[in-house]
N, C-alpha and C positions, 0 to 999 in steps of 0.2 A: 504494500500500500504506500504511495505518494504520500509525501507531506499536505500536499494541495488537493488531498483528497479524505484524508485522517481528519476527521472533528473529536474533539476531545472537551468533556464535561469538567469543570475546572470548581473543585466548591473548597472554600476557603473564606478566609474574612478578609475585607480591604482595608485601605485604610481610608479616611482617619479609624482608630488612631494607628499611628504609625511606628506599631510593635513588628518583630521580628517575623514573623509568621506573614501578618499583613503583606508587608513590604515580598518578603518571596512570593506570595499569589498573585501582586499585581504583578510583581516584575515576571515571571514565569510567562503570564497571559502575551504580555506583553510582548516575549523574546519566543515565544510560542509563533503568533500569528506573523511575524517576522521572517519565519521558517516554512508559509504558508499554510502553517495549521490553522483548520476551524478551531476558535474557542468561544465556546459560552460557561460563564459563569453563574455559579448560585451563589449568592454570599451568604455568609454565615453569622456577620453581625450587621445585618439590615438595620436601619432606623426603622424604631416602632413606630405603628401607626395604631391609633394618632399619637402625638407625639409624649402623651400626657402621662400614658403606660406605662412608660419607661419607672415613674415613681414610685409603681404599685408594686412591692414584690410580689413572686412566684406567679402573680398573675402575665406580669410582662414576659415568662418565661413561656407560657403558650402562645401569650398576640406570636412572638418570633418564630415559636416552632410550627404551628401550625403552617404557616404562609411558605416557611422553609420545605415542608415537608411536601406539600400540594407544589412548588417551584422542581423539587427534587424527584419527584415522579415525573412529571414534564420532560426536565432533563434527560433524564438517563432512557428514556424512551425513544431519544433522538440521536445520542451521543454514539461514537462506535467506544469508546472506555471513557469511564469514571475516572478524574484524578482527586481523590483526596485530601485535601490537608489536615491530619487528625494531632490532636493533643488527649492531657491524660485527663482526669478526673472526670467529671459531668459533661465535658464538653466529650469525650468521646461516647457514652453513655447518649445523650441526648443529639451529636451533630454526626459522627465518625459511622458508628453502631447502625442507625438507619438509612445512613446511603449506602452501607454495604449490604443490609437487606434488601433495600429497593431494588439496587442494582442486580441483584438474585434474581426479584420478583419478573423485574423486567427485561431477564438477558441479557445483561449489560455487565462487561470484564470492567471490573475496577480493582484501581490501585491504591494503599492507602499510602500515603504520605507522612509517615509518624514523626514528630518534631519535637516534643515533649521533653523538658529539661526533668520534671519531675516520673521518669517514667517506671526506673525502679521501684521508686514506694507505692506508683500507682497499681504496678502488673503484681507486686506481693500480693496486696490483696482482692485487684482482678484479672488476675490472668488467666482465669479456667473462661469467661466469659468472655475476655478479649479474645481466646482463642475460638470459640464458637463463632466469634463472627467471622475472623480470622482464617479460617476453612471457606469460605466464601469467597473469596478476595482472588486476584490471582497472581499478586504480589504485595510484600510488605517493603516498602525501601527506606531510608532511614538516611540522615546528612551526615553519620560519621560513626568513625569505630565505636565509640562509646556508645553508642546504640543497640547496634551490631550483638556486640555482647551481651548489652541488656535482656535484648531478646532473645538469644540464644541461653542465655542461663532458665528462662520460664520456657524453652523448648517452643521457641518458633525463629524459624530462618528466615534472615533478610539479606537485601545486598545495598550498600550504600550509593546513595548518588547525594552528590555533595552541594551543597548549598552555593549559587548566585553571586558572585562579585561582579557589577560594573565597572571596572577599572577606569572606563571611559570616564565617566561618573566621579566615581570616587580615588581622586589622582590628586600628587600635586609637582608636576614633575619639576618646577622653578623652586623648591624648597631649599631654604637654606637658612641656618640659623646657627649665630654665636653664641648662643646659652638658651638652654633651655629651661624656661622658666614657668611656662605657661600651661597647668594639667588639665585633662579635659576627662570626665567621667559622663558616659552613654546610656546610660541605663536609668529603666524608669524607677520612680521614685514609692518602692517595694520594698518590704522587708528581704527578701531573698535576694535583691541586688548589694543589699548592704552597704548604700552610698553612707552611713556612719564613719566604717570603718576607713574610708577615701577621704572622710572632711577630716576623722581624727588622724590620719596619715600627715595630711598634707597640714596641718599645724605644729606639727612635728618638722616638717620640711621648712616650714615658712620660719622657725628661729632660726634657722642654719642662712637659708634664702629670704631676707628678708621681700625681695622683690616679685615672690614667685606669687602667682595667681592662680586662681581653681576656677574653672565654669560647670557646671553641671547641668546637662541636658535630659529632660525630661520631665515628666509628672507623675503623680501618683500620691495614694494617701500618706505616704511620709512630709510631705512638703512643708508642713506647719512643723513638724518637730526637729526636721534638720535643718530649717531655720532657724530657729530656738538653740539648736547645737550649736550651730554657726555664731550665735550673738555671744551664748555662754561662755566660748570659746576667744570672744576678743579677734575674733576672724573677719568679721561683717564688711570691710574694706577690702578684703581678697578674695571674695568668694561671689561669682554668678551665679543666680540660677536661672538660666536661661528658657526653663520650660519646655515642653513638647516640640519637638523643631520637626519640621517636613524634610522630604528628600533634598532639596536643593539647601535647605540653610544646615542643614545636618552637615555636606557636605561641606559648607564654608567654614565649619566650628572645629572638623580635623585640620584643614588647609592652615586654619589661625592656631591650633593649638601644637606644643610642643612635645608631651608625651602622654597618651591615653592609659586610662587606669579603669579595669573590671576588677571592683571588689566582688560580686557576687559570690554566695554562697551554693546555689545549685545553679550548673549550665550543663546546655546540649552544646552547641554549635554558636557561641554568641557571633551573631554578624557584626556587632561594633566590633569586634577585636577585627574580624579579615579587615573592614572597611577602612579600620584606622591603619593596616600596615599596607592599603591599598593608599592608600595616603601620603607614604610616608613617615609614621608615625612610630618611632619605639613605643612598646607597651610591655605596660606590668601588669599580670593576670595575678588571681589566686588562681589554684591548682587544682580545681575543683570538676566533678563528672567529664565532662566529653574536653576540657580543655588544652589539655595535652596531648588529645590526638591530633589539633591542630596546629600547636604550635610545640617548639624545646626549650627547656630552660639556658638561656646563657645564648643562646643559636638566632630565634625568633622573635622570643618574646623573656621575660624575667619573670617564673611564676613565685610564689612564694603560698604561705597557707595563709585559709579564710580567717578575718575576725582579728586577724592581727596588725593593727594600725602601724606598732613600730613597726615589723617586719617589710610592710609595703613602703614604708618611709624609708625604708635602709635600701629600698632598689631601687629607689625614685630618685634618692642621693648617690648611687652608685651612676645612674647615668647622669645627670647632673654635671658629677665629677668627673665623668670618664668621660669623653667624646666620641674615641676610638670606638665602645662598647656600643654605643648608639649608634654611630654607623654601621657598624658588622649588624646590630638587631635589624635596622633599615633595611639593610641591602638585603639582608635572609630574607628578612619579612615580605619583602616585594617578588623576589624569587618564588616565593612557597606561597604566596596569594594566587599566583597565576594557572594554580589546579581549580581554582574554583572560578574562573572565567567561563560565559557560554559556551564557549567552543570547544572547550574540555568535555563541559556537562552534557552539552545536546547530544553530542552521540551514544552517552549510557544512555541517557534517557531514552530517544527513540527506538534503542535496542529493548528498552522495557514493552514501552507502547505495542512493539511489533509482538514482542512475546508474548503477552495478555493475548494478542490476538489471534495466538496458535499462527504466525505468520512465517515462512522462513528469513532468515538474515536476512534484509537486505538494505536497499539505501531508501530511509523513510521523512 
């Protein structure tokens, strides 16, 4: 089957807001139909209607599924394969679980697309149910090793296809910089990203530095108390919070900024980390779930453990201090982002689509 002739059912959430998951569905749709693929989407966080719903709990949870699910049979009765974008808890339970039923119902190969940073604790305690639907399916693919293995320890096989970098996009190739001063944290404003331990880092950094600045990009229900940390802290002069940013000012906020920091405490595949060494960016990770499959300590990226403000403030100082250190992260970095470029990905991928469709190899 042709590219120009393969339609492919796309459900996922867009953005706003513009999370992780999001941003892969549009951009996918996007670098999809590019390649002359039909794509239609079903989104998976529609604005309720009317809009008023949204205030109601548990009730707002049917206005969405219902409309979802009546879109979702539509779909998949048109589509030649389901692509899914599934996460863990209730969202696969409530958006994952019924498009691979449907998709049953209506003879339609689908793929689930599992992304899910919490996916360990999720599959402990449902994995006999995810594998029921699971048997359905006619692939499970997953952005990275840490996955991989995830699922393979609850006894279901997957093969990885790797998450999306627009280099085009997210570049900065005029970069240059005599010190770097200026730290940039990606991640919304969640207990599980643990932007605390990034503000108490970099207070740490900022007596050694006194010139060094923090922006923080994002939202979420922490915003009121890691302000409040921020002021506690005598920081309130170096620190942004910049707020939920879109694709285009996101990408201005690595170009400006000097070395990106993912405190986070659980991760799959964070796109901030490729994005920012698609940037040009040294970056300090904690060392947590999938993030070591993407990057090495000392090579790519400086991991260090969760939770620990010195500890991230002692690698932040290391590059700071070191130049040399920064550019070997840089140049790695840039190197090892360029597996996750379309041109890399499309061809797993269409090797998948083709195989859902009992297809031989070919050029799709």
């Amino acid at each position: 089957m042709t590219a120009n002739r393969l339609h492919i059912g796309l459900v996922g959430p867009l953005p706003p807001p513009f999370g992780g998951m999001a941003n892969q569905t549009r951009q996918l749709a996007e670098l999809l139909r590019k390649e002359g693929v039909s794509v239609s989407l079903v989104r998976t966080n529609a604005d309720y209607r009317p809009g008023f719903i949204a205030r109601v709990p548990f009730v707002r949870a049917l206005f969405r599924l219902v409309p979802y699910l009546a879109d979702l049979w539509k779909l998949a009765g048109r589509c030649d394969v389901l692509h899914v974008m599934a996460n863990s808890g209730w969202s696969w339970h409530l958006i994952a679980a019924p498009a691979i039923w449907i998709a049953k119902v209506r003879k339609t190969r689908v793929i689930v697309n599992y992304r899910g940073g919490n996916a360990e604790s999720f599959l402990r305690r449902s994995a006999p149910w995810v594998r029921v639907s699971m048997r359905q399916a006619s692939a499970l693919i997953v952005p990275s090793g840490f996955l991989k293995e995830v699922f393979s320890h609850f006894g279901m096989a997957s093969s990885i296809v790797p998450n999306i970098v627009d280099i085009d996009h997210f570049s900065n190739p005029v970069r240059s910089r005599v010190a770097l001063r200026h730290l940039l944290v990606a991640r919304n404003l969640e207990l599980i990203y643990d932007n605390e331990t990034a503000i108490r880092a970099f207070a740490i950094v900022l007596k050694v530095y006194p010139d060094a600045t923090l922006t923080i990009a994002g939202s979420g229900p922490l915003a009121g108390s890691l302000k409040s940390l921020v002021k506690d802290l005598g920081i309130t002069d170096s620190v942004f919070f910049a707020g939920r940013l879109d694709r285009v000012q996101m990408a201005e906020a690595y170009r400006a900024a000097d070395i990106a920091l993912n405190p986070s405490l659980v991760d799959n595949m964070p796109n901030s980390v490729l994005e920012a060494m698609a940037c040009g960016l040294p970056v300090v990770s904690t060392d947590v779930g999938g993030v070591s499959f993407i990057v090495t300590n000392d090579e790519t990226a400086l991991l260090v453990p969760s939770g620990s403000p010195e500890a991230m403030a002692k690698a932040i100082l290391r590059l700071m201090n070191d130049s040399s250190l920064a550019e070997t992260l840089v140049r790695n970095g840039l190197a090892e982002v360029k597996k996750y470029t379309w041109s890399h990905v499309w061809p797993i991928l269409a090797q998948k689509y083709a195989a859902a469709l009992d297809v031989a190899r070919t050029r799709v």
